[in-house]
matplotlib code that plots the C-alpha trace (Angstrom):
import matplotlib.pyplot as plt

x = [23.1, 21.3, 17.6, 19.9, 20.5, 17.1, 15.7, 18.1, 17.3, 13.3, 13.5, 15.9, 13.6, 10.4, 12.0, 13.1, 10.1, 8.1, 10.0, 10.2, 6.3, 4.8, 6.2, 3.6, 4.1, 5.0, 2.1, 3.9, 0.4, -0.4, 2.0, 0.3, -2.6, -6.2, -9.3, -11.9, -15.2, -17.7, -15.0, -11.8, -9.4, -6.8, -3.7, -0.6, 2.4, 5.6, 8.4, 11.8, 13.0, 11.6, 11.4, 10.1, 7.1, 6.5, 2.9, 1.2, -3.0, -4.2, -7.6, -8.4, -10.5, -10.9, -8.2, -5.1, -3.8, -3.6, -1.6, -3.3, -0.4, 2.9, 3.2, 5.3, 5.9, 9.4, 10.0, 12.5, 14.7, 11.8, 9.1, 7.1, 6.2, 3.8, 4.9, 2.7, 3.1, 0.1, 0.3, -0.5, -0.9, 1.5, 4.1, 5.6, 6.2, 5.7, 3.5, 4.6, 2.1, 3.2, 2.1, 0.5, -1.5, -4.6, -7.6, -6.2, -6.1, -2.9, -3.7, -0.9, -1.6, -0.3, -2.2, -0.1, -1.8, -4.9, -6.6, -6.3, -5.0, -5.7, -5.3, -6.7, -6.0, -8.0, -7.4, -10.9, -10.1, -6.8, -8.6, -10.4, -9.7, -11.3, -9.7, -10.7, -9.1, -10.2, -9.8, -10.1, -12.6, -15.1, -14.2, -13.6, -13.8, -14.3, -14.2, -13.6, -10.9, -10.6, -7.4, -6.5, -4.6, -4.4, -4.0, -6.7, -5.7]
y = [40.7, 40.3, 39.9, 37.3, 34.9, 35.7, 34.6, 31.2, 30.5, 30.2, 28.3, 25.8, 25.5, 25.4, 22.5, 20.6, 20.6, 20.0, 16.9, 15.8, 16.8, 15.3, 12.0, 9.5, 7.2, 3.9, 1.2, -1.8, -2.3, -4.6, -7.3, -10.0, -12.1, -10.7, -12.0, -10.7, -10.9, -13.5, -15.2, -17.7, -14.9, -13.7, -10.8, -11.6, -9.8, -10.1, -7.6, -7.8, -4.8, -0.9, 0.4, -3.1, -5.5, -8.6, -9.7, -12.2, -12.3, -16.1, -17.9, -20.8, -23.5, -27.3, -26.7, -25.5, -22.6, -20.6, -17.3, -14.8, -12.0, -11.3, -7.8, -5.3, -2.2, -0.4, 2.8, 4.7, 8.0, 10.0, 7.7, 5.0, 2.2, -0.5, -3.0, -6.0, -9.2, -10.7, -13.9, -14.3, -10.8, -7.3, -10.0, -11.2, -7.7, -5.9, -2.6, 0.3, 2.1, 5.5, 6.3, 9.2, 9.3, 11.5, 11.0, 7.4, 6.6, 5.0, 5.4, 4.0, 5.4, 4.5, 6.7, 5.2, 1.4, 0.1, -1.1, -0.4, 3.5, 3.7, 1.2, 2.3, 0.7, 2.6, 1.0, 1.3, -0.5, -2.7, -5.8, -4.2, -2.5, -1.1, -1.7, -0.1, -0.5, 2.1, 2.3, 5.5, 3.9, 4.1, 0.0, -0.8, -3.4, -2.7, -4.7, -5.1, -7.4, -8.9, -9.4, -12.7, -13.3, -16.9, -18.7, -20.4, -22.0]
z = [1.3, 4.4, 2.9, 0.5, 3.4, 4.9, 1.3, 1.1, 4.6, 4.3, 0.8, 2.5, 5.5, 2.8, 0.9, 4.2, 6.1, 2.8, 2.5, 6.1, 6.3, 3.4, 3.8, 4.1, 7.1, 6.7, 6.6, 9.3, 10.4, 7.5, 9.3, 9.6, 8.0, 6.6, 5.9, 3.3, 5.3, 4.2, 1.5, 1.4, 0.5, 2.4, 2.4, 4.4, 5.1, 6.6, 7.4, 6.2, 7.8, 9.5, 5.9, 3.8, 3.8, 1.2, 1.2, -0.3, -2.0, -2.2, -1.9, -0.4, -2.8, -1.5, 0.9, -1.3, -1.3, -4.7, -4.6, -6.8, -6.4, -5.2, -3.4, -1.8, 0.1, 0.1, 1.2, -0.6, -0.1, -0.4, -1.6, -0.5, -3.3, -3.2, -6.0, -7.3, -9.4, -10.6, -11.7, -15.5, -15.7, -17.0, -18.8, -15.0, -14.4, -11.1, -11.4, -9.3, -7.4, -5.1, -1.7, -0.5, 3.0, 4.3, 6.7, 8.0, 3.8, 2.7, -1.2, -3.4, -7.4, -10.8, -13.3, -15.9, -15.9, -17.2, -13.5, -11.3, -10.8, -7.5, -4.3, -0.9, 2.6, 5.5, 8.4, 10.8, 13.6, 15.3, 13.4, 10.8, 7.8, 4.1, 0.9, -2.2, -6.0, -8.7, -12.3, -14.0, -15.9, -12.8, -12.4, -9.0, -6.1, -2.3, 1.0, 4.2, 5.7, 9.6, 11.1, 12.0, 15.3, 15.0, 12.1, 10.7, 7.5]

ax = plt.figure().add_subplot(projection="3d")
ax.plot(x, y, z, "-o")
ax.set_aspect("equal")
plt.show()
């Protein structure tokens, strides 16, 4: 009976602290707007609340604005999901990609959709950070983006 309890006891405490552990932290750093370096295109986001941010990809050509995709990050009960809407792209549907975190990496993946699979924010600096977006096809896009503390545009 004893070794029974002992038994329930450590797989409760496994499956807790898995859970509590292996969260990802949430990304509120991306508040705010960013710059690609050395082009007109930008990433903003805003926060709705602690656990949800609604961002925004646009370019900048002869002075308008044109918004290029609609995103967001939510975090769930025990998830984190970045969503995006491209526009004229999936049939107006947002794709779902999940979070996972190492080394300063917030990687969100979706090994289900054609490209990308894999989007990766590492922030380098306060200012500063590295995105890359794989395909499993080897496709993929990289840059670096500036914070901008003032706006610009």
């Amino acid at each position: 009976m004893k070794t029974s309890i002992i038994t329930w006891f450590v797989l409760l405490f496994m499956l807790c602290s898995g859970s509590i552990f292996a969260q990802a932290p949430f990304p509120s750093f991306l508040q705010g707007t960013w710059k690609v370096v050395g082009k007109e295109n930008y990433e903003h986001w805003d926060s709705i609340n602690d656990s949800e941010l609604k961002g925004v990809s646009y370019g900048i050509k002869n002075g308008q604005k044109i918004v290029s995709e609609y995103l967001r990050i939510k975090k769930r009960v025990d998830k984190v999901i970045y969503s995006a809407l491209v526009i004229g792209q999936n049939n107006g549907k947002e794709i779902d990609f999940e979070l996972t975190y190492k080394d300063s990496t917030y990687s969100f993946t979706n090994d289900n959709h054609d490209f990308p699979n894999q989007i990766h924010y590492t922030l380098l600096t306060r200012d500063r950070m590295h995105i890359s977006v794989e395909g499993k096809s080897g496709k993929n896009h990289a840059f670096d983006v500036e914070k901008i503390w003032k706006e610009e545009h």
